[in-house]
C-alpha positions in Angstrom: 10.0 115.5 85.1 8.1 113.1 83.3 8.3 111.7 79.7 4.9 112.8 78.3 2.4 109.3 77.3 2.8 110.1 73.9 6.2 110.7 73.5 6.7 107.3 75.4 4.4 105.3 73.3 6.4 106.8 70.0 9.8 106.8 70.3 10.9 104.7 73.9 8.3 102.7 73.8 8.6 101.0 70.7 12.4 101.3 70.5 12.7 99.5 73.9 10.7 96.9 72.9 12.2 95.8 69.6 15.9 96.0 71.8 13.4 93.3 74.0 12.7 91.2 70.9 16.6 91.3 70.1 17.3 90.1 73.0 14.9 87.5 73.4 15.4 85.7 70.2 18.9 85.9 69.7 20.3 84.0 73.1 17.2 81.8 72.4 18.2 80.6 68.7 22.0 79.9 70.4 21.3 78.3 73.6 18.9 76.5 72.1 21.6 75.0 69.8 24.1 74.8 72.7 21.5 73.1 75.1 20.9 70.5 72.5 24.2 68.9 71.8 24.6 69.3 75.7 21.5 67.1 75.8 22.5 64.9 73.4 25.6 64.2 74.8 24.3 64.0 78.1 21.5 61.8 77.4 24.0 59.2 75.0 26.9 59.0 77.6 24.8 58.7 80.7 25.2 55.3 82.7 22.5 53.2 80.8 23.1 55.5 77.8 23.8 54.5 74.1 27.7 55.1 74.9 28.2 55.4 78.5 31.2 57.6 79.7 31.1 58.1 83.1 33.9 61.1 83.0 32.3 62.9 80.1 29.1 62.7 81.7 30.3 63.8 85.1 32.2 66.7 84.0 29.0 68.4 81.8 27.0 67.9 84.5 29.0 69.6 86.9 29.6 72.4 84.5 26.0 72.6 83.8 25.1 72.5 87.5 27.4 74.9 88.4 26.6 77.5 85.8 22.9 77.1 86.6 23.6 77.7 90.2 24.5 81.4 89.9 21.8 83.6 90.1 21.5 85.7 86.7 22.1 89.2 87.9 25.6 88.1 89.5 26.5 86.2 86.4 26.0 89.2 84.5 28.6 91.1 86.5 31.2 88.5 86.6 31.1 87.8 82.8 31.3 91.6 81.7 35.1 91.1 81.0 34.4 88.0 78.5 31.4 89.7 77.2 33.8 92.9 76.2 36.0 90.3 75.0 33.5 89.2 72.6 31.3 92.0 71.1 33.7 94.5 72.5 31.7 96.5 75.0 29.8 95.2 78.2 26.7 97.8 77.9 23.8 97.7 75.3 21.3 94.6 74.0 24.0 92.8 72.0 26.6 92.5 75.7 23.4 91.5 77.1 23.5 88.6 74.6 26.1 87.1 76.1 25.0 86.7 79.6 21.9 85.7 78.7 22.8 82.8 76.4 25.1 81.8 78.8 22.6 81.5 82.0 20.4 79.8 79.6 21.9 77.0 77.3 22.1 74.8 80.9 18.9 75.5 82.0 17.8 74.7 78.2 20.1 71.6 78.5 18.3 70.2 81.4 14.9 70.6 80.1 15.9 68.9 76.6 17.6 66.1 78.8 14.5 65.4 81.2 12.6 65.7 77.8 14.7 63.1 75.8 14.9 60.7 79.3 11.1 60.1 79.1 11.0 58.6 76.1 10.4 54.9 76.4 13.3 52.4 76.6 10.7 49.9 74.5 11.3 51.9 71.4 15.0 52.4 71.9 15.3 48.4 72.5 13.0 48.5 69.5 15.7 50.5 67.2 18.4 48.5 67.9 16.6 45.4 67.1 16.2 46.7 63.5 19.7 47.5 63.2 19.5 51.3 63.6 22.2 53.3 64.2 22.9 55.1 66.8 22.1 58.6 65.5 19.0 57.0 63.8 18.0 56.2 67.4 19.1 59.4 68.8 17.1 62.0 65.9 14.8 59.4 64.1 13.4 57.3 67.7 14.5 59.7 71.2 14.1 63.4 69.3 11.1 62.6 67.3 9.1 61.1 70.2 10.7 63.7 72.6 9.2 66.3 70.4 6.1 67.5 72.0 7.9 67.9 75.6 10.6 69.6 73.9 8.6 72.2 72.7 6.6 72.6 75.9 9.8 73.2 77.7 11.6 75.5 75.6 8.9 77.7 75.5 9.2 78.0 79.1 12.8 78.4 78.7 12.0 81.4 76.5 9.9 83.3 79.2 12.7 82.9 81.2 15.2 84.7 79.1 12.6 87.5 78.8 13.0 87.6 82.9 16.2 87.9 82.0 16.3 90.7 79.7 14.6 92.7 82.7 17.0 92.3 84.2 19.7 92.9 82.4 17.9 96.1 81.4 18.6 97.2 84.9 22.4 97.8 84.2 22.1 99.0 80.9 21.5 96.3 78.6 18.5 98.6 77.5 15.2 97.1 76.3 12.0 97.4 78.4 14.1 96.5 81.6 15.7 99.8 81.3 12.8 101.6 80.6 11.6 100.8 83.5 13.7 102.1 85.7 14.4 105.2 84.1 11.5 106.2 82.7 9.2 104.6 85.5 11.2 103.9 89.0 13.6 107.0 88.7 11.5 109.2 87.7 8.4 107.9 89.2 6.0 107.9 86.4 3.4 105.3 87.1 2.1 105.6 83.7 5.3 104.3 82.0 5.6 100.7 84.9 2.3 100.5 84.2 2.7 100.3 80.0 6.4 98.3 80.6 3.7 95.6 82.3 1.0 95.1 80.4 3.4 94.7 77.8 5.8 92.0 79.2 2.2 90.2 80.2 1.6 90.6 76.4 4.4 88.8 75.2 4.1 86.3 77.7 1.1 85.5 76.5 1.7 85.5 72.9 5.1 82.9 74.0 2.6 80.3 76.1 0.0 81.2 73.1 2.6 79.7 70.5 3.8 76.9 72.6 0.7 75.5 73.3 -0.6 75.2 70.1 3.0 73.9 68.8 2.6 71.1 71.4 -1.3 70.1 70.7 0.1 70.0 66.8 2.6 68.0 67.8 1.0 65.5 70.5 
């Protein structure tokens, strides 16, 4: 039987797409934060870093790698134990949280690494020739000229954890994901894929919208 457009549009509709938003912003905010001291550390310890350390380096790396190497769907499975450890149940937006931050502080990471590595070694030399220190030249000199691409990549980085919330929407993380294939796939109501669409494309748009114009301010 199918859900009729307008209640769709009222009540799962707009309920599934604030769970969306919750999703979205949440694991961004934290593996944001996670991503950047994993930059930082990365980017300060590498081999021609401000404090090379050839374990540390080598061992975040390879956790970063390897966590970035599952695909998102399976790391969603294997974490469900440590995701009921920490909010208590495995099912529902806030487990979803979990996952999600998770797949995404490494990819973060690299982005905010690649980003603070093309900043030129002129202005670093620069720094230290004045006598800064070496978090002046890490948040005053790499960060602040970094800034631009940094913006520019998280906001791809946030795309991707909407992907993700698709996804995780599939095995009952709720949000649009899930309307989808209950309300739409199951059920084959065309209507309702077609609505769960146009709105992803929506926010997609409004994300790039905001990131563009956040790195043309910046630039």
């Amino acid at each position: 039987m199918k859900t009729s457009l307008y209640t769709y549009l009222t009540e799962i509709h707009g309920e599934a797409l604030v769970q969306t938003l919750y999703m979205i912003i949440v694991p961004t905010i934290v593996a944001t934060l996670l991503g950047f001291i994993m930059a930082i550390i990365l980017v300060v310890t590498k081999p021609k870093g401000l404090k090379p350390n050839k374990t540390v380096y080598s061992i975040l790396g390879f956790i970063v790698n390897t966590v970035r190497s599952f695909p998102f769907i399976i790391l969603l499975v294997a974490l469900r134990p440590f995701t009921r450890l920490i909010v208590g149940t495995s099912i529902g937006e806030t487990a979803a949280i979990v996952p999600i931050t998770i797949a995404a502080a490494p990819f973060i990471a690299r982005i905010i690494e690649n980003a603070l590595n093309e900043v030129d070694e002129g202005l670093i030399e620069a720094a230290k020739s004045f006598g800064a220190t070496k978090l002046q030249i890490i948040f005053k000199v790499i960060v602040k000229e970094a800034m631009p691409s940094l913006v520019s990549g998280i906001t791809l980085s946030v795309i991707s954890i909407l992907g993700c919330t698709a996804m995780a929407g599939a095995v009952g993380a709720g949000g649009l994901g899930k309307v989808a294939i209950t309300y739409g796939y199951q059920r084959f109501d065309d209507s309702v894929m077609i609505y769960v669409v146009i709105t992803l494309i929506v926010i997609v748009q409004l994300i790039q919208s905001a990131g563009d114009y956040s790195y043309k301010k910046l630039k």
